[in-house]
C-alpha positions, 0 to 999 in steps of 0.5 A: 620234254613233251608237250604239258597241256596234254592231261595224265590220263587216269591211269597215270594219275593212279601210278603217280600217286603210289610213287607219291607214298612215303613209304614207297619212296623210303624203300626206292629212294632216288630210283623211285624219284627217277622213275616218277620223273619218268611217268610223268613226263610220259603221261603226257603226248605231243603233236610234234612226234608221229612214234613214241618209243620206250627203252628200259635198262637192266642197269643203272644209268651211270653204267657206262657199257648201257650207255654205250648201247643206248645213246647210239640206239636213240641217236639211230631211230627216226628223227620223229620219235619221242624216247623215253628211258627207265633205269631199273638198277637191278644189278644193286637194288633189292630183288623186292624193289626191281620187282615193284618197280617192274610191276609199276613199270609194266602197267604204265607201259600197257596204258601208254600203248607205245609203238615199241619197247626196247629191252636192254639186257637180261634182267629187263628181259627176264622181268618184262618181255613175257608179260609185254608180249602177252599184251600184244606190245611189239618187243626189240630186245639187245645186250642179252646173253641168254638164248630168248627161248628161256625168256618167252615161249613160241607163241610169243616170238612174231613179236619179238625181234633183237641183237644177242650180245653173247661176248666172245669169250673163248676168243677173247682169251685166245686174244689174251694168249698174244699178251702172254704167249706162256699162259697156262691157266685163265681164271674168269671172275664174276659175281653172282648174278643172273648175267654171270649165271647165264655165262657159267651155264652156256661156256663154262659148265664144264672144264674148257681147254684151249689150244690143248694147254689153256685150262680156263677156270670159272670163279664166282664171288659173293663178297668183296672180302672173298674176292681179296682171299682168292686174289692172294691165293693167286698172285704167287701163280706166275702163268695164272690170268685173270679176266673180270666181268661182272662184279658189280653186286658184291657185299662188303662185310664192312660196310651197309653199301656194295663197294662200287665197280671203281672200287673193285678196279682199283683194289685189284690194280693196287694188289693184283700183280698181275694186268687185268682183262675183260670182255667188255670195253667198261674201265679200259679207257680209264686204264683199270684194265689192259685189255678187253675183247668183245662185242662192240656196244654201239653196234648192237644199239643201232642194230636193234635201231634199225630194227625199231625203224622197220617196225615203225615204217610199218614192215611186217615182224619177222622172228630174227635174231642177230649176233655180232661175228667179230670183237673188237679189241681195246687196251689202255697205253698206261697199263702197257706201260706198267706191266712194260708190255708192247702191242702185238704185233697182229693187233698193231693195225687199225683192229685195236682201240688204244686209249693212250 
């Protein structure tokens, strides 16, 4: 906690007091409470920190991939750096909301004039790197699947710096093939978002064929009731995969609250007949998926670290971009064991992550 006997400054103090509003915290609930908790531990400095360094996620924080990325992020920045970190919870919150509390963020963010702020993935990008650069904020951006230029213009960019995730999904289907050497058709399963939006415009606009007989498929989804009728659609289709990716926004006709990713995950470990696999390594571990292939979450967050460390050091900003070369595989043993599946053999050196 950063040192109290430092007074909130008046700008603060305005922010505060909003957050304070009955009506506010009506329509955030627990967001607000958070993000109030946030800027008032943030109104004030201390003397034990020479940086102050703020991390914003798309995501909420019981996600487990921004986690992944943001625990090695802090652990990697130079140990006299005081982190904060904001949790927009864009993904399930109301547009409305995520807007509001980007604009409360933003001029919280300009009043505390830190050395540097971390976005993490597209939403917190799209929704606060133009409005920081034009503050003259130094911006590291990671976890982002669109090209920057969508986000920001170019005389934005000698302050901008970061770690493009765009997973590795043509190889990650082509990884898929070592399961399932007869695979004819791959359907890629996603919500509609702005990340599966990004991913539809830049792979799968138009038809992909791999290898000459791999037709992958793009399937986007609104609610969990049209998930279910296309998951009976294709159980009967014997040479059909299915990849998941981002299904953490569906309705539910049954219910007011979005049925959870868990929830997702174990509706189709019970239904789908079939293994499931993914780009990203979320829900591997737990074994609700057999198989993801796909950037390496920690190696982005201190990449982007070290980025952060330059700037800190005083290094001049230089636009540059980074973009891991090479996935990394992981596969849970108790979906081998239920679908009766062995590890390829060319996965079966230290390339693979197995969670037994």
């Amino acid at each position: 906690m950063l040192n109290s006997s430092t007074t909130i400054n008046m700008i603060n103090r305005q922010v505060f007091n909003r957050l304070l509003s009955l009506k506010y915290f009506i329509g955030c609930g627990l967001t607000a409470f958070i993000l109030l908790l946030s800027l008032f531990s943030l109104g004030v400095r201390s003397d034990e920190y020479n940086y102050r360094v703020l991390i914003v996620s798309s995501y909420h924080e019981s996600f487990e991939a921004e986690r992944n990325m943001i625990k090695p992020l802090k652990l990697a920045l130079l140990a006299n750096t005081n982190t904060q970190t904001f949790y927009l919870d864009s993904k399930r919150l109301a547009s409305n909301l995520v807007q509001d509390n980007s604009k409360t963020l933003l001029k919280t963010i300009q009043s505390l004039a830190p050395d540097i702020v971390f976005l993490c993935d597209d939403n917190a990008i799209k929704l606060l790197s133009k409005a920081l650069l034009l503050q003259q904020q130094k911006v590291v951006i990671l976890g982002v699947n669109e090209n920057p230029r969508e986000y920001v213009n170019s005389q934005q960019f000698p302050l901008l710096q970061g770690v493009l995730e765009r997973p590795l999904y043509l190889r990650a289907i082509l990884a898929l093939e070592q399961f399932y050497p007869s695979v004819t058709k791959v359907t890629i399963l996603m919500d509609n978002t702005a990340t599966s939006n990004i991913i539809k415009k830049h792979v799968f606009a138009d038809e992909v064929v791999l290898h000459g007989r791999i037709t992958v498929d793009y399937k986007q989804v609104v609610s969990f009731q049209q998930l279910k009728a296309f998951i009976h659609k294709i159980n009967n289709q014997p040479d059909h995969q299915l990849f998941v990716t981002t299904l953490f926004n569906l309705t539910d006709d049954k219910s007011a609250e979005p049925p959870s990713y868990d929830t997702v995950l174990s509706w189709l470990n019970m239904h789908y007949q079939k293994p499931i696999f993914s780009f990203w390594k979320t829900k591997v571990k737990e074994h609700l998926i057999l198989a993801a292939y796909g950037p390496s979450e920690e190696e982005q967050g201190r990449a982007a670290a070290n980025m952060g460390n330059d700037i800190l050091r005083g290094k001049k900003m230089t636009y540059q971009f980074v973009t891991p070369k090479n996935g990394l595989l992981y596969i849970s043993q108790k979906q081998l064991h239920k679908f009766d599946l062995k590890i390829p053999t060319i996965y079966k050196s230290s390339e693979a992550t197995v969670y037994k």
